[in-house]
PASE-908426 format. One line per field, with one value per residue (C-alpha): residue number from 1; x, y, z. Coordinates in pm, whole numbers. Layout:
N
n	NUM / ...
east	X / ...
north	Y / ...
up	Z / ...
END
This chain:
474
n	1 / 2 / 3 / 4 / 5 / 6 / 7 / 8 / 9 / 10 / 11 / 12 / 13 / 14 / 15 / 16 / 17 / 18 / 19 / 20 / 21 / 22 / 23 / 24 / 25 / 26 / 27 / 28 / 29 / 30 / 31 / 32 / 33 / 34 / 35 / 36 / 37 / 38 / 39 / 40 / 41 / 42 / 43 / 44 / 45 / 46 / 47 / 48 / 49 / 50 / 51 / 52 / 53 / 54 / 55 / 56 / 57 / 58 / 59 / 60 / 61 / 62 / 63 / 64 / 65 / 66 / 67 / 68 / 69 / 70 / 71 / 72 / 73 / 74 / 75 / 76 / 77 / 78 / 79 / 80 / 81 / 82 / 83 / 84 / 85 / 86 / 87 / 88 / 89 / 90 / 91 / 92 / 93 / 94 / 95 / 96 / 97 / 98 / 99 / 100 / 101 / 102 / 103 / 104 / 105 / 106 / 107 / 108 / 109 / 110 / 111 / 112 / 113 / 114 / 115 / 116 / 117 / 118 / 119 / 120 / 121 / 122 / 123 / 124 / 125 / 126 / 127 / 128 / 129 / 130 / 131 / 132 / 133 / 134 / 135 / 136 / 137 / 138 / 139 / 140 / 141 / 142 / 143 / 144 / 145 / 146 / 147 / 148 / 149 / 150 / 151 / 152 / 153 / 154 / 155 / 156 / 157 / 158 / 159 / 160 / 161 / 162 / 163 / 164 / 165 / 166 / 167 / 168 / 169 / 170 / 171 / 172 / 173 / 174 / 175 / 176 / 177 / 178 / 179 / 180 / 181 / 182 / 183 / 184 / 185 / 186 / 187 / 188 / 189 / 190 / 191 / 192 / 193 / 194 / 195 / 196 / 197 / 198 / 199 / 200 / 201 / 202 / 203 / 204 / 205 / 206 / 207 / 208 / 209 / 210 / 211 / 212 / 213 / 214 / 215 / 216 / 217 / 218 / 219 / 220 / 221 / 222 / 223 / 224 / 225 / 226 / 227 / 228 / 229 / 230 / 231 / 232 / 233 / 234 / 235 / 236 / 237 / 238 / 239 / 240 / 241 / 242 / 243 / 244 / 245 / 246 / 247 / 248 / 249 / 250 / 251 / 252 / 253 / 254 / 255 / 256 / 257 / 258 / 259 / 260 / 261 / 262 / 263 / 264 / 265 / 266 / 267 / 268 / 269 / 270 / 271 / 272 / 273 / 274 / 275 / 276 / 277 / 278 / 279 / 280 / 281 / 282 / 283 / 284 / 285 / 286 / 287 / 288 / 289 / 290 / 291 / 292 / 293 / 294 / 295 / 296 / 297 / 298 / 299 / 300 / 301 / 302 / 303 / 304 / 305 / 306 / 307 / 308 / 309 / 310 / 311 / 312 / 313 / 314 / 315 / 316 / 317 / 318 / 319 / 320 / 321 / 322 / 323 / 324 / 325 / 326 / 327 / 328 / 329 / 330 / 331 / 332 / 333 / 334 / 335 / 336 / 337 / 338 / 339 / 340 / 341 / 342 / 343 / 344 / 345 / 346 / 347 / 348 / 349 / 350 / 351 / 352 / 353 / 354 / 355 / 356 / 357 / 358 / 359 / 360 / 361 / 362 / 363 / 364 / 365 / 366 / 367 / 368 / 369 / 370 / 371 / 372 / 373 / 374 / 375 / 376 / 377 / 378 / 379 / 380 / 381 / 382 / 383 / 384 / 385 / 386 / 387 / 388 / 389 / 390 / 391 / 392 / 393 / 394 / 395 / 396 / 397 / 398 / 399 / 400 / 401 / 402 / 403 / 404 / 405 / 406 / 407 / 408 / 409 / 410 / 411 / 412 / 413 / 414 / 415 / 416 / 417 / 418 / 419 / 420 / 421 / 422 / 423 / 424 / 425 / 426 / 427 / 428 / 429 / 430 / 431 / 432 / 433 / 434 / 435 / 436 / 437 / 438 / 439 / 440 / 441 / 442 / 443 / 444 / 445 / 446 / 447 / 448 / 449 / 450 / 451 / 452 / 453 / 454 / 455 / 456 / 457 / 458 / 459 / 460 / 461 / 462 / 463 / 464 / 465 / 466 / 467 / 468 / 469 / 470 / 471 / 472 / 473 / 474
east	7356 / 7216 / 6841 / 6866 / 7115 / 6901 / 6574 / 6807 / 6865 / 6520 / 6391 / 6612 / 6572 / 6157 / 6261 / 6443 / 6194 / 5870 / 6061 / 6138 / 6508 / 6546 / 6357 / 6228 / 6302 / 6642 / 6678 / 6556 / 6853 / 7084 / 6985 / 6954 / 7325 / 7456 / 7227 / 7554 / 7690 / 7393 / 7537 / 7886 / 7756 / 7559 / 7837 / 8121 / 7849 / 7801 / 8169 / 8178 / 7914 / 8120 / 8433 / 8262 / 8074 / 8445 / 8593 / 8316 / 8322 / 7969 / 7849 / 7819 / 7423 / 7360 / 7175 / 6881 / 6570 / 6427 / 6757 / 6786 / 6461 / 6563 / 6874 / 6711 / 6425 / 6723 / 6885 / 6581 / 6503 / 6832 / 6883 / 6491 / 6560 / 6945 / 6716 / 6479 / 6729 / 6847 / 6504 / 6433 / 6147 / 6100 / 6070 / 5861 / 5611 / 5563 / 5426 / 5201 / 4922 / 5082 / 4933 / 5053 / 5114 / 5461 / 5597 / 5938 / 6242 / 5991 / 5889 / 5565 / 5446 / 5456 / 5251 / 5368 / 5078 / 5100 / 5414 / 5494 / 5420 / 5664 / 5617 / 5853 / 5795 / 5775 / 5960 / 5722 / 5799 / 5920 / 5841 / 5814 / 6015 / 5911 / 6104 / 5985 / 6099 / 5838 / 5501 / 5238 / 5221 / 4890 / 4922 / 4623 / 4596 / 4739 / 4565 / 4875 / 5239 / 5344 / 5454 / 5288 / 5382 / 5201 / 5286 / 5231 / 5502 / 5514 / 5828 / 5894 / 6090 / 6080 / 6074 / 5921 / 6252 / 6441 / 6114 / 6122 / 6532 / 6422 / 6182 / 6443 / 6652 / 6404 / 6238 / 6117 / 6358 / 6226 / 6468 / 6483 / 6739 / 6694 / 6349 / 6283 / 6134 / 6261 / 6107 / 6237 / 6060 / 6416 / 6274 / 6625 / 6787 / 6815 / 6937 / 6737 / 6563 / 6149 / 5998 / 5696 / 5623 / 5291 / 5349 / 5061 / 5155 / 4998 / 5176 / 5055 / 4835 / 5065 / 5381 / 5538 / 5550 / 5796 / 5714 / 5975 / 5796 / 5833 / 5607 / 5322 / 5047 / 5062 / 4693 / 4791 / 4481 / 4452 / 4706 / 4807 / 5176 / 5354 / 5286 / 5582 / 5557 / 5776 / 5609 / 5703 / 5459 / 5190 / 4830 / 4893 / 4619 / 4589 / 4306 / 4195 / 4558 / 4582 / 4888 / 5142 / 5138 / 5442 / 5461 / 5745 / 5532 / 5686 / 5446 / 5223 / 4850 / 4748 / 4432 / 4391 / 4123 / 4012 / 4419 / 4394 / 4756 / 4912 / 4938 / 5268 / 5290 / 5630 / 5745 / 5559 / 5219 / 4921 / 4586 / 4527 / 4244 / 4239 / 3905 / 3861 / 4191 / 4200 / 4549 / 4750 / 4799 / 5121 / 5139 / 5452 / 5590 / 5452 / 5058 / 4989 / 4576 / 4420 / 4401 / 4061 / 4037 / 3805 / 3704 / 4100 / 4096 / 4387 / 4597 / 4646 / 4985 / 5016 / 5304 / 5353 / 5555 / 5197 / 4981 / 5098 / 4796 / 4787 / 4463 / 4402 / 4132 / 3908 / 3555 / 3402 / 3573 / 3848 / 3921 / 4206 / 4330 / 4469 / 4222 / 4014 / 4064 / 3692 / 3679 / 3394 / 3385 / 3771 / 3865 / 4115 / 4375 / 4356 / 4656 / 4650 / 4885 / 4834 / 4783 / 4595 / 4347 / 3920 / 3936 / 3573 / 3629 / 3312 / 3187 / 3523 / 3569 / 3848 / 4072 / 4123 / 4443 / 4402 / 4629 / 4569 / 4639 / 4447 / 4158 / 3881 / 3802 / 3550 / 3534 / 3215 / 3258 / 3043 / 3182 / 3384 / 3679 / 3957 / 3987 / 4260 / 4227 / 4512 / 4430 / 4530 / 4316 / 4044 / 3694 / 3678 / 3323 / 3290 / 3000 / 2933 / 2671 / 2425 / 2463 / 2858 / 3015 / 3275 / 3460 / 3586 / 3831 / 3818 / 4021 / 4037 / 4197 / 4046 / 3692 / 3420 / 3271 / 2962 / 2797 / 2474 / 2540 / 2419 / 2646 / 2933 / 3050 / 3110 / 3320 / 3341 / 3521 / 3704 / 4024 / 3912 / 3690 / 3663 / 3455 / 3522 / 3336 / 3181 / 2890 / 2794 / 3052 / 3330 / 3479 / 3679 / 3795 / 3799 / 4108 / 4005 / 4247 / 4196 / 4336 / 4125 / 3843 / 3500 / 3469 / 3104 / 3063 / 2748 / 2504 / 2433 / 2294 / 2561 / 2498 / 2361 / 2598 / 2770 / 2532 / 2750 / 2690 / 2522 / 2806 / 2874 / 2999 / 3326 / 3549 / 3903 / 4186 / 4447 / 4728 / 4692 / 4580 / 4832 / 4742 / 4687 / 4917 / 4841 / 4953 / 4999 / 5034 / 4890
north	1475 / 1745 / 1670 / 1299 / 1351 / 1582 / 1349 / 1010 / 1232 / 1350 / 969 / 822 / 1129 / 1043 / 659 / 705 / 927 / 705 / 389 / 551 / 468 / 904 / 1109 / 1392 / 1646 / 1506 / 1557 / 1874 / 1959 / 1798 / 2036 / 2349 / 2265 / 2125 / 2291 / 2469 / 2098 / 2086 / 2390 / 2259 / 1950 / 2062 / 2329 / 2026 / 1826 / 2166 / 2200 / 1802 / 1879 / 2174 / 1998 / 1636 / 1888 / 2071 / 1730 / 1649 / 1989 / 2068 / 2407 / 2321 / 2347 / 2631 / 2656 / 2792 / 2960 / 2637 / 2599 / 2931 / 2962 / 2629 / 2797 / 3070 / 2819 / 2614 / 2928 / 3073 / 2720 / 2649 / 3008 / 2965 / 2593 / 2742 / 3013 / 2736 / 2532 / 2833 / 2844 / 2736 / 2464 / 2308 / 2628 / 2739 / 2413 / 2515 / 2831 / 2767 / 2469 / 2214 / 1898 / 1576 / 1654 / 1542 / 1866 / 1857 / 1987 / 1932 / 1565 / 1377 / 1348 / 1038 / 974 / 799 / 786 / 436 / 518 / 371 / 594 / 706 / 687 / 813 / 863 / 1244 / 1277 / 1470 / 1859 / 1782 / 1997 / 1910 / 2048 / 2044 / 2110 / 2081 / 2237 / 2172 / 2020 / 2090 / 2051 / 1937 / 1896 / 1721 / 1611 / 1285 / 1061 / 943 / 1023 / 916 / 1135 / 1010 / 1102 / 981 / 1134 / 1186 / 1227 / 1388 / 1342 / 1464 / 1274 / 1164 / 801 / 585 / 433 / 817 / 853 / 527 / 621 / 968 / 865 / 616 / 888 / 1158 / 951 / 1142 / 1090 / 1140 / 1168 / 1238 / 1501 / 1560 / 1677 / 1785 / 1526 / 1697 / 1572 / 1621 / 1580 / 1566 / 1694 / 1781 / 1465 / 1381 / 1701 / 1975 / 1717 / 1818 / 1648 / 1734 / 1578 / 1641 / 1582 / 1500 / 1459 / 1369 / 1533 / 1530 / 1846 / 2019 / 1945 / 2340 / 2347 / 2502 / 2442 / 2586 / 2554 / 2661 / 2636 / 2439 / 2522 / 2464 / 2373 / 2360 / 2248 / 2187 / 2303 / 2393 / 2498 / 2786 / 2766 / 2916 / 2883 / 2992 / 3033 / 3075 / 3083 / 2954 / 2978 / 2923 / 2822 / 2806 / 2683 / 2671 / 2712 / 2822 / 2958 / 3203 / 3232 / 3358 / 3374 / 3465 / 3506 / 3557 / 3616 / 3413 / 3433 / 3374 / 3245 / 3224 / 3199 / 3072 / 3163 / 3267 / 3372 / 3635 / 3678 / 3839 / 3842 / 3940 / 3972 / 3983 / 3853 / 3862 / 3851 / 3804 / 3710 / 3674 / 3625 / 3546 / 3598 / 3648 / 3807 / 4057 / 4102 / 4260 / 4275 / 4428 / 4372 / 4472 / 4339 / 4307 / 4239 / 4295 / 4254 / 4181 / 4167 / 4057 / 3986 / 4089 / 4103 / 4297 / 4529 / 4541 / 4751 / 4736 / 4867 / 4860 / 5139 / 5313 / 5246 / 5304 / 5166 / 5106 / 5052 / 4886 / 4623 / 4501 / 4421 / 4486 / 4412 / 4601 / 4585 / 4740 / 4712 / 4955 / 5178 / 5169 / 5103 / 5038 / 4959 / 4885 / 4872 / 4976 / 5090 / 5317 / 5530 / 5474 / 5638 / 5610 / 5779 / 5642 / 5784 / 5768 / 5558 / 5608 / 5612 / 5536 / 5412 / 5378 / 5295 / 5418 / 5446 / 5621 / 5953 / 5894 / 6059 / 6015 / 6182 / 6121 / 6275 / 6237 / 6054 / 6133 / 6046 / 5988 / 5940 / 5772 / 5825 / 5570 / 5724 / 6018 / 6045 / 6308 / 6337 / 6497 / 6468 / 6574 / 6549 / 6738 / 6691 / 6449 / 6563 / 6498 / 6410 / 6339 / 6181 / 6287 / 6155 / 6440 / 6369 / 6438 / 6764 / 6868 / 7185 / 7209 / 7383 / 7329 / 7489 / 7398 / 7576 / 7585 / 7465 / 7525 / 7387 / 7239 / 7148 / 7011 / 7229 / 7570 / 7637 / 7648 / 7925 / 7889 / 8072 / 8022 / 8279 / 8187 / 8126 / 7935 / 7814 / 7753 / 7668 / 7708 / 7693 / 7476 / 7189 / 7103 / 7075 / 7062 / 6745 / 6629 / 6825 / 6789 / 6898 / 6894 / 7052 / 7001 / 7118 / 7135 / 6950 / 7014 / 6953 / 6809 / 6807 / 6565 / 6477 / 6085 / 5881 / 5651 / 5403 / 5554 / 5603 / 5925 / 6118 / 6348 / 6633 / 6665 / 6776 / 7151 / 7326 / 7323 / 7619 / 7711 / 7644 / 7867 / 7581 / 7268 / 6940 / 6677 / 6403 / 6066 / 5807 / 5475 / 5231 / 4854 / 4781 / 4827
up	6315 / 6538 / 6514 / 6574 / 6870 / 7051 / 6984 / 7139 / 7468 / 7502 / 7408 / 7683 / 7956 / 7947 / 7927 / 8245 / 8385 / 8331 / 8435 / 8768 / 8737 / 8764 / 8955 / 8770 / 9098 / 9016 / 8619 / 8718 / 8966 / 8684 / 8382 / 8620 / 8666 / 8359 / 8105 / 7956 / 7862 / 7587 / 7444 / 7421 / 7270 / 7032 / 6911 / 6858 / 6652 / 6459 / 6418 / 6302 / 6063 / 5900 / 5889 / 5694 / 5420 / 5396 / 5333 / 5103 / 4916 / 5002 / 5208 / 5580 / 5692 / 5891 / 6232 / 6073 / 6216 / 6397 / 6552 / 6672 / 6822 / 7002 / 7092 / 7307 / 7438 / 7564 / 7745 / 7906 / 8023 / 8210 / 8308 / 8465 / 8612 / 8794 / 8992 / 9072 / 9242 / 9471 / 9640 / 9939 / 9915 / 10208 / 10366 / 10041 / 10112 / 10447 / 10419 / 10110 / 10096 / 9832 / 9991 / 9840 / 9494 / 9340 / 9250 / 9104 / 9355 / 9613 / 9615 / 9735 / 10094 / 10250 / 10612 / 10883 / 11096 / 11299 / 11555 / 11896 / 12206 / 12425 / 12817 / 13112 / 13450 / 13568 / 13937 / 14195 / 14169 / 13782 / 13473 / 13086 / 12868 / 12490 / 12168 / 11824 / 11529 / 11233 / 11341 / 11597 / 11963 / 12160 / 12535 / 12755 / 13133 / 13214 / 13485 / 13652 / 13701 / 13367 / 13077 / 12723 / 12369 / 12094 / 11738 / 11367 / 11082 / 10729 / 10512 / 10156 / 9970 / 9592 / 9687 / 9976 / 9995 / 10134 / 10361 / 10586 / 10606 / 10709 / 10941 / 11101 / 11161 / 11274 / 11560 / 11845 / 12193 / 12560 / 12846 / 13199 / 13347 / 13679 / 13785 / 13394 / 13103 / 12765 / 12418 / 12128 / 11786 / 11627 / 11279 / 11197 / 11261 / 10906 / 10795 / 10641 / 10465 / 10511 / 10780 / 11001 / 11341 / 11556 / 11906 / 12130 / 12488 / 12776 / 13094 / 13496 / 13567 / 13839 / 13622 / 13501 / 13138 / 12876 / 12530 / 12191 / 11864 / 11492 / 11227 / 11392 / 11589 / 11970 / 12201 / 12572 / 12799 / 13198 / 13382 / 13736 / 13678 / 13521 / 13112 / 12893 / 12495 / 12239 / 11876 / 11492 / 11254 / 11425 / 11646 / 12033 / 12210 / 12601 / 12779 / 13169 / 13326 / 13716 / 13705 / 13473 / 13108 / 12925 / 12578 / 12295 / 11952 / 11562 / 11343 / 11550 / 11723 / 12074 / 12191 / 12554 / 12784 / 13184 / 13347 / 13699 / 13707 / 13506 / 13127 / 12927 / 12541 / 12380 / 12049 / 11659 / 11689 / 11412 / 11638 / 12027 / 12228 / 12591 / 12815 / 13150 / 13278 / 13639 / 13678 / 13502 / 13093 / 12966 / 12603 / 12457 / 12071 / 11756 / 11676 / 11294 / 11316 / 11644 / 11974 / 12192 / 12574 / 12796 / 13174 / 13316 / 13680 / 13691 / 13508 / 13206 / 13006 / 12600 / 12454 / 12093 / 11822 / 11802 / 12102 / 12506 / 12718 / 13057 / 13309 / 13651 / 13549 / 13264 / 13367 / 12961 / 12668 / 12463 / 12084 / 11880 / 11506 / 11291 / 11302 / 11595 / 11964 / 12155 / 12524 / 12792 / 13171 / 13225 / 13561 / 13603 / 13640 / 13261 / 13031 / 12691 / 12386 / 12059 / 11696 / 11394 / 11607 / 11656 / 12057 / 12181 / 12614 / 12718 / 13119 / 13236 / 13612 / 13735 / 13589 / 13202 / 12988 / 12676 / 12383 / 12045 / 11682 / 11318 / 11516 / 11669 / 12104 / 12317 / 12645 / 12838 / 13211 / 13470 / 13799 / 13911 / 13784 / 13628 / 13263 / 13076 / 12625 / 12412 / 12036 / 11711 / 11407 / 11565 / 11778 / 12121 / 12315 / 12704 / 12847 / 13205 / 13429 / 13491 / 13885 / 13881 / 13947 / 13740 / 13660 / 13292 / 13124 / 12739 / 12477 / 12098 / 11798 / 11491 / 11607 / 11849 / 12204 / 12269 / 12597 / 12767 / 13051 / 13090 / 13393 / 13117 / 13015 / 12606 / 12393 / 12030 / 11748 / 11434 / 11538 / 11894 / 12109 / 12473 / 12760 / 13170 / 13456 / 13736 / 13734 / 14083 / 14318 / 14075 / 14246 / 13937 / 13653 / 13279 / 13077 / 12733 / 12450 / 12025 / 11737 / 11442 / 11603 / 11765 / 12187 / 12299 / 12653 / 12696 / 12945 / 12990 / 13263 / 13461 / 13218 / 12887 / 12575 / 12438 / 12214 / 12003 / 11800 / 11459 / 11283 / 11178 / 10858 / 10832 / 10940 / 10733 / 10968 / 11063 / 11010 / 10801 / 10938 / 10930 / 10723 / 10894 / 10832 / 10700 / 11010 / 10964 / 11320 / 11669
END
């Protein structure tokens, strides 16, 4: 009896299946939770089978090897298909790249590409306030006082039937409260069901903008108001604003570029690029890939759990990862403490203080200015301009000093080595203190790179060098 049962329940399970009558996301959902029933089943037409051969006086027919290998099939298979059903798959399809495929538990994708456009009037002094919780964001310049959206929908669903009742339900809303126009995509107004909206809205140029955003990308372009945008999971992109960025970033990255007011980044972000930005940059949070700078006509501060940067203005370029952290044309007073990090600051005008540890520094100087390196297991090279006076006084254990200056006064021994004395008129000084690591003191012209060293054999150090440490962040 057992063999022909189980073949009638498969039969009509792939009837229902083909004729569309059952979804096969939802048979799936039904035997990750039910499974067990197939067990019970097939041990009462077992016990059946025992109890008609008793009756008959025959021997009962066992499970037998074929049965038991189809016993443990069955359990791996529903104990596999009840973890299935615990993940989270909407939030599973939005982080991977599934396109339209009909994947069971996840459904198809069905577009909904032809929608109406929404339009309301933006009082003079208003703002725009935007809100959208799956999808992307794209914000041009409007030619009159009106506020436009136009927009895009995705919906996964296992039938086109659930995805126009979805998309009924999940219809973007515009309204006006006081002096602010708030849209909503409403991705969530059918539940957690998976639904993606792209907004693209059209908004007066002077009008302040606020923007909240998860898991979509957000381009903001032409502006003359304040700009503030929170971000999940996403690349922000802001383009030729006069006036104040702010941004909140998770797991995010910012491109920016042509803002005459001030920049500040909070929060997790992957990579950042800002150019061109006339006012301040504060960075602050935790930066997973890198960061690049360029053109900031004002200060800049970067604060992360590795790297504490601060400098009054950004005429070059900077870059930082992991690993590295390069700079051009800064103008100080220029402090930096990091670790595990290549410093190379080259073109600096202004006093430098710079401590480091595992890493080498150097230090590239354009005009007078003070310079103060703290570093433990890492070289350290200055570049002075052969027309600057300077007086020095250089220490490092565990290695040696070198200088292009015969005025110096060099002392080198196992244990230490040193240099003092007076170039010029000694107008600025140089503070320069290593552990483990070699001190150059170079001559360049104002504009000419650092030459270092060739390096030397390697002397046995009192105390052991501290490993570096292998960062992930900024």
């Amino acid at each position: 009896m057992t063999g022909p049962f189980l073949l009638i329940i498969v039969g009509l399970i792939f009837l229902l299946g083909n004729m569309h009558l059952i979804s096969w996301g939802r048979l799936g959902v039904w035997f990750a939770h039910y499974w067990p029933l197939l067990l019970i089943v097939w041990g009462v037409l077992k016990l059946a089978e025992h109890y008609r051969a008793k009756q008959e006086g025959m021997t009962a027919p066992g499970i037998g090897a074929g049965g038991v290998f189809l016993l443990i099939v069955l359990i791996l298979c529903g104990l596999i298909a009840s973890q299935m059903t615990r993940v989270n798959w909407d939030q599973l399809g939005d982080q991977i790249d599934i396109g339209d495929a009909d994947i069971p538990f996840i459904g198809s994708t069905f577009n909904f590409d032809d929608q109406p456009a929404l339009t309301q009037t933006l009082p003079a002094g208003g703002s725009v306030k935007i809100v959208n919780e799956r999808g992307a964001v794209n914000v041009s310049v409007s030619n009159d006082d009106k506020v436009r959206v136009t927009y895009e929908k995705k919906i996964r669903a296992e039938s086109q039937e659930d995805a126009n009742k979805w998309s009924e339900q999940t219809k973007p809303q515009i309204a006006l409260s006081g002096n602010q126009v708030t849209i909503n995509a409403n991705t969530r107004g059918a539940g957690e069901h998976s639904v993606t909206s792209d907004l693209n809205v059209a908004i007066p140029r002077k009008a302040a903008l606020t923007i909240s955003s998860q898991r979509g990308d957000v381009n903001v372009m032409g502006r003359d108001g304040a700009v503030e945008i929170s971000n999940q999971r996403g690349e922000v992109s802001v383009d030729d604003i006069n006036g104040d960025v702010t941004l909140n970033m998770d797991r995010s990255s910012v491109r920016g570029s042509q803002i005459s007011g001030d920049v500040q980044i909070a929060g997790r972000s992957n990579d950042v690029t800002l150019t061109e930005v006339k006012g301040a940059a504060r960075l602050s949070g935790e930066f997973m890939e890198s960061v690049k700078l360029s053109k900031i006509g004002k200060s800049v501060k970067f604060n992360s759990s590795r790297t504490d940067m601060e400098f009054a203005k950004l005429e070059g370029d900077l870059d930082l990862d992991s690993g590295d952290l390069r700079a051009t044309g800064l103008t100080g007073p220029v402090r930096l403490t990091t670790r595990s990090k290549d410093v190379t600051l080259d073109g600096v005008s202004g006093d430098v203080r710079v401590q480091d540890e595992n890493s080498g520094v150097e230090v590239q100087l354009k005009s007078a200015g003070n310079v103060q390196v703290d570093n433990r297991n890492g070289d350290v090279t200055v570049g002075v301009p052969d027309k600057m006076g300077f007086k020095v006084d250089a220490r490092t254990r565990g290695g040696e000093v070198q200088a292009d200056f015969p005025d110096l006064k060099l002392s080198n021994d196992d244990n230490e080595g040193t240099a003092t004395g007076t170039v010029g008129n000694g107008a600025v000084r140089l503070v320069l203190n290593s552990e483990h690591g070699t001190i150059m003191i170079r001559k360049s012209s104002d504009s000419g790179p650092v030459v270092a060293a060739p390096p030397r054999p390697p002397k046995p150090a009192k105390a052991p060098a501290t490993p570096p440490s292998a960062p992930t962040e900024n």
